[in-house]
N, C-alpha and C positions, 0 to 999 in steps of 0.2 A: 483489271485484266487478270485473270487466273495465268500465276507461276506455273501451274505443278506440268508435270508429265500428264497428258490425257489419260482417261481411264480408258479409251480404245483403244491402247494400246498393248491388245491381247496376244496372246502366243500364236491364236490363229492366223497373224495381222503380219506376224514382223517379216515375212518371207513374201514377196512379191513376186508370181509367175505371170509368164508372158512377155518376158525380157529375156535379152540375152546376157550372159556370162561368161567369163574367163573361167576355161578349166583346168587348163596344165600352160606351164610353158613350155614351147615349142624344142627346147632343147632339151627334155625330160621326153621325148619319144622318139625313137629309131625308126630307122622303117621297117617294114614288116611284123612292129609288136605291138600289144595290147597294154594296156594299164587300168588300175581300176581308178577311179575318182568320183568325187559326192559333194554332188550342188542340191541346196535346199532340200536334204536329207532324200537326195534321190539318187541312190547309187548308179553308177554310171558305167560302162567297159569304154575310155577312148584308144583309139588306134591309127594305123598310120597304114594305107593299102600298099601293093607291091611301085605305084607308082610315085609315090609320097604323098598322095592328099589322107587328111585326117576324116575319121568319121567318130560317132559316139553312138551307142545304144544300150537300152536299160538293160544293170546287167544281170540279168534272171532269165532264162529259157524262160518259153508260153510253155512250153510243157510241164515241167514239175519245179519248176524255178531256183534252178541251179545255177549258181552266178557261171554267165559266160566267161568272165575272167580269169577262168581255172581253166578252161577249156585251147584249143590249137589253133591258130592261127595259119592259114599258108598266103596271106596275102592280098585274096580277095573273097575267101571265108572262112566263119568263124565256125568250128566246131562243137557241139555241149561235148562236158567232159564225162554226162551221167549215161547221157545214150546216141548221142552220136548227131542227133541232130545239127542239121548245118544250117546256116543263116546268111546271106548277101549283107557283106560291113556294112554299107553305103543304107540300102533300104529294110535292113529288117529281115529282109523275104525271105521262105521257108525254101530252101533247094532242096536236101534230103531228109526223109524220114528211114534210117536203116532198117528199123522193125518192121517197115509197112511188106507184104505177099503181092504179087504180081494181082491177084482178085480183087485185094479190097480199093478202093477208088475215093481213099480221101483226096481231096486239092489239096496237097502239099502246097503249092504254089497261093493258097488263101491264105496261109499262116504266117504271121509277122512277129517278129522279136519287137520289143519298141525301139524306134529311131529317133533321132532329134539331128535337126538342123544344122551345123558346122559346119566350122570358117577358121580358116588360119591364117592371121596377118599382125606386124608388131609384135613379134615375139611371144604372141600366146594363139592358142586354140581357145576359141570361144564356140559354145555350145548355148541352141535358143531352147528355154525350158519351158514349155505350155501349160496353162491351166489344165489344171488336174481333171481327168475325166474328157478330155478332150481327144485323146489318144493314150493309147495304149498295146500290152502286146497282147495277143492271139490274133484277130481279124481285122484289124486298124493300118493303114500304112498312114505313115505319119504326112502329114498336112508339111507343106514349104515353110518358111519363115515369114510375117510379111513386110520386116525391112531387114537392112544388113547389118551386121553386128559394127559396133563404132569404132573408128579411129585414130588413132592419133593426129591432132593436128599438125600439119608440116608447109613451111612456106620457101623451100628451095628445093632444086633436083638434090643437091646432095648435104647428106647431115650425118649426124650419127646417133644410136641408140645405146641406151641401159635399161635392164628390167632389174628391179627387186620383190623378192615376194616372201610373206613370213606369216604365219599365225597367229588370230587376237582371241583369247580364251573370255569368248565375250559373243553376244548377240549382234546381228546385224546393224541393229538400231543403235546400240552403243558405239559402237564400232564407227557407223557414221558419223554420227553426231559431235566423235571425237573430232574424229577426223575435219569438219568446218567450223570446230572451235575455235575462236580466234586469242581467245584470252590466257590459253594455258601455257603461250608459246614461251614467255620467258620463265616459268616453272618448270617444265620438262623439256626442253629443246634449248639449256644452259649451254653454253659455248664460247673459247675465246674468238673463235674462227665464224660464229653468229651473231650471237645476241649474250648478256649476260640482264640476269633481276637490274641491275642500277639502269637501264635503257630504257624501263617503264614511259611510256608516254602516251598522252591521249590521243588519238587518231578516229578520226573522219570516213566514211567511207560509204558510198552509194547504192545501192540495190536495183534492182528490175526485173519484173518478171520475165519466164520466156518460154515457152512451152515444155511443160511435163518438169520445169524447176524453174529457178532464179540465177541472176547474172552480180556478180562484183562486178558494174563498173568501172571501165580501163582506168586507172590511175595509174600514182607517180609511187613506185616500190616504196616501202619502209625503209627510213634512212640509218636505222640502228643494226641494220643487216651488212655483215662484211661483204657477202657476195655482192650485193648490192652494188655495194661502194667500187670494185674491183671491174663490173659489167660496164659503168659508168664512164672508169677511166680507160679501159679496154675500148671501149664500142667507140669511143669521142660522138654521141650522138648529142641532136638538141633535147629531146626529149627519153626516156624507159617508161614505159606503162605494163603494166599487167592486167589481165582480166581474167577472173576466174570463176567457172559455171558449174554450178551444180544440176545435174538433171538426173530423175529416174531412172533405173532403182538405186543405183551408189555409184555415180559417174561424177567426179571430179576434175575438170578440165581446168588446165592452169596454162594463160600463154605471155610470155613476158618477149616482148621487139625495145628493140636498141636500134633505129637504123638498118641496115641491111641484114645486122644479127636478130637469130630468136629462139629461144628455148620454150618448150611447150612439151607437157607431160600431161597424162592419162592413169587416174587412181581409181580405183575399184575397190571396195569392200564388197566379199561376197557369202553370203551363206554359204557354211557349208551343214550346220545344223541348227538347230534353237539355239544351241549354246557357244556357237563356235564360228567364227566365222576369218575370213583370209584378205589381206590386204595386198595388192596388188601395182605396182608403179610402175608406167614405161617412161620414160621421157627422150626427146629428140630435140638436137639442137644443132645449128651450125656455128657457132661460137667455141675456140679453139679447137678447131675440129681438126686440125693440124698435129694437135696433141695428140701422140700415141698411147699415151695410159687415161686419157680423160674420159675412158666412162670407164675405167679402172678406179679415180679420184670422185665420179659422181656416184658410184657403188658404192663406195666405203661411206660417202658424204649420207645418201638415204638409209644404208643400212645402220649407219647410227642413230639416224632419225626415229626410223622405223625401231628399231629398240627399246629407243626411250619410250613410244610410243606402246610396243608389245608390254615393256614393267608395267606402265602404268594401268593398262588395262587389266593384266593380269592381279597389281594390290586392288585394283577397284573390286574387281568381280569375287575379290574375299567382302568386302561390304556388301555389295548386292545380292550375295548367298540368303543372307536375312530379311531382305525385301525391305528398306528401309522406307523413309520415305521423301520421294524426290521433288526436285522443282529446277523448273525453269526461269530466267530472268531477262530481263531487258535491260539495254539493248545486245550486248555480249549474246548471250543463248537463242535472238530470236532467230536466227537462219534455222538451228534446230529446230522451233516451232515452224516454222517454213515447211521443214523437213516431216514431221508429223503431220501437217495437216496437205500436206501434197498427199501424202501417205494415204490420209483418210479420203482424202476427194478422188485420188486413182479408184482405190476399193468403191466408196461409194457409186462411181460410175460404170465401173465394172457390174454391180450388183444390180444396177436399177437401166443399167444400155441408157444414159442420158448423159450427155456431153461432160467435160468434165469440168471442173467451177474450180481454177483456179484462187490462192487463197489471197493474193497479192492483187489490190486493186491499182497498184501502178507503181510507178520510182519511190523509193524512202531513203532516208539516211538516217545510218547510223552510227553512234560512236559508245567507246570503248576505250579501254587504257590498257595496254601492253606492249 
């Protein structure tokens, strides 16, 4: 079996449109203001209408492509800042043109800024990004989405929330791939309060495909994890399982049940360019939910995670300035090969409109040592 990294795995390749993304979190926009922001190097203006629903559109006028983002906002449109043109948040649509004369008889009302899709739920604005050429601004009104941006999983009326979010000076693909590494946990994520290097141990663990990615198998949590240990005596349950899923393009679902308790987060890596891309974490749980600083204590908990995790990417990507040369290994790095070749069979399906050929012919297991 070939180790290495595929060779399709071109700069054209690493950035997947047709999904939807986290773009801001919900508490980075006021009502009635604009901000600019940039998913898979597509600049963006998102905003917040005079009623509080969020909207996004490309942010360049069709006219002479002056980022809207410099331009006026009253609420329910957006102004250029170069000639005055106004535009409807919500759809794009062209309301005034101030240079146009009572004689000349263009359709203002045919011209569209470009639109995208937006939803605001779970503490972030998620924005749906289309293949390219699909839509666009002058004469296009943007096409709906055609499902709804994801989730967090939740299994009671009432829980609680954290969001963390931070920058990985790194590609999408790295980024991911870090990210369902299973081996690097006692190297970078040291801890009295975790795990320490002496916890090393080899462990077991099941696979399954599932649509548009694969599943970890509910099991019984790692025993060299304090939280663990802590969930176990708290919850008095028979059993803790976790399950955690990976699916297109960077969604990482993780849900841990205790009995009647359960905690369950939502990670994202998102493009925001070739080189750069943004990690994203919400999690919900009902376990000490009673506690008034406890997503004060799971914020500092992810944000150190998430740290280690930003060092490391950032000394990696002084190695990869050079283009060294990589590889893959079994069984440790195969979810990444998972992750590639979903990759490749989304595109290939895309390119050829033929179903798409999953690369997983059924359950596996695999083992590792960390």
């Amino acid at each position: 079996m070939n180790d290495e990294i595929p060779q399709w795995q071109a700069p054209d390749s690493l950035m997947l449109f047709g999904f939807w993304y986290r773009a801001l979190p919900s508490d980075c926009l006021g009502p009635r203001r604009i901000r600019k922001a940039m998913l898979l190097e597509t600049p963006l203006v998102i905003g917040r209408d005079y009623q509080g629903r969020a909207f996004a559109l490309r942010d360049a006028c069709p006219h002479r492509g002056m980022p809207l983002s410099y331009g006026q906002f009253d609420g329910e449109q957006i102004e250029c800042s170069y000639h005055g043109w106004k535009f409807d948040a919500h759809t794009g649509q062209c309301c005034l043109i101030p240079s146009l004369t009572p004689e000349q008889n263009l359709k203002v009302d045919r011209i569209y800024a470009g639109s995208y899709p937006c939803e605001e739920h779970d503490s972030f604005i998620w924005v749906f990004i289309p293949e390219p050429g699909l839509q666009g601004a002058g004469f296009t009104k943007a096409d709906p989405a055609p499902v709804s941006a994801p989730r967090i999983p939740t299994f009671s009326q009432r829980y609680r929330t954290a969001y963390l979010t931070a920058g990985l000076p790194c590609s999408v693909d790295h980024g991911i791939i870090g990210l369902m590494d299973p081996a690097h946990g006692p190297f970078v994520h040291q801890a009295w309060w975790w795990r320490t290097r002496g916890s090393i141990h080899e462990k077991q663990k099941s696979f399954e495909p599932i649509p548009n990615g694969f599943r970890m198998s509910a099991h019984t949590p790692s025993s060299n994890s304090a939280p663990y240990k802590i969930l176990r005596f708290y919850a008095d349950a028979d059993s803790i399982t976790t399950t955690i899923d990976f699916v297109l393009p960077n969604l990482r679902l993780e849900t841990i049940q205790a009995g009647k308790y359960w905690f369950s987060s939502l990670t994202t890596v998102t493009p925001v360019t070739r080189n750069h891309c943004r990690i994203d974490v919400v999690a919900a749980w009902n376990i000490f939910r009673w506690l008034p600083w406890s997503p004060e204590l799971l914020k500092f908990v992810f944000a150190k995670f998430v740290e280690q995790d930003r060092r490391t990417m950032e000394q990696q990507a002084e190695g990869l300035r050079h283009n060294p040369h990589l590889m893959l290994i079994d069984d440790a790095d195969r979810p990444a090969k998972w992750y590639f070749q979903l990759k490749k069979a989304h595109l290939d399906a895309r390119r050829t409109g033929n179903e798409m050929q999953h690369p997983m012919e059924g359950p596996v297991t695999l083992k590792w040592r960390s």
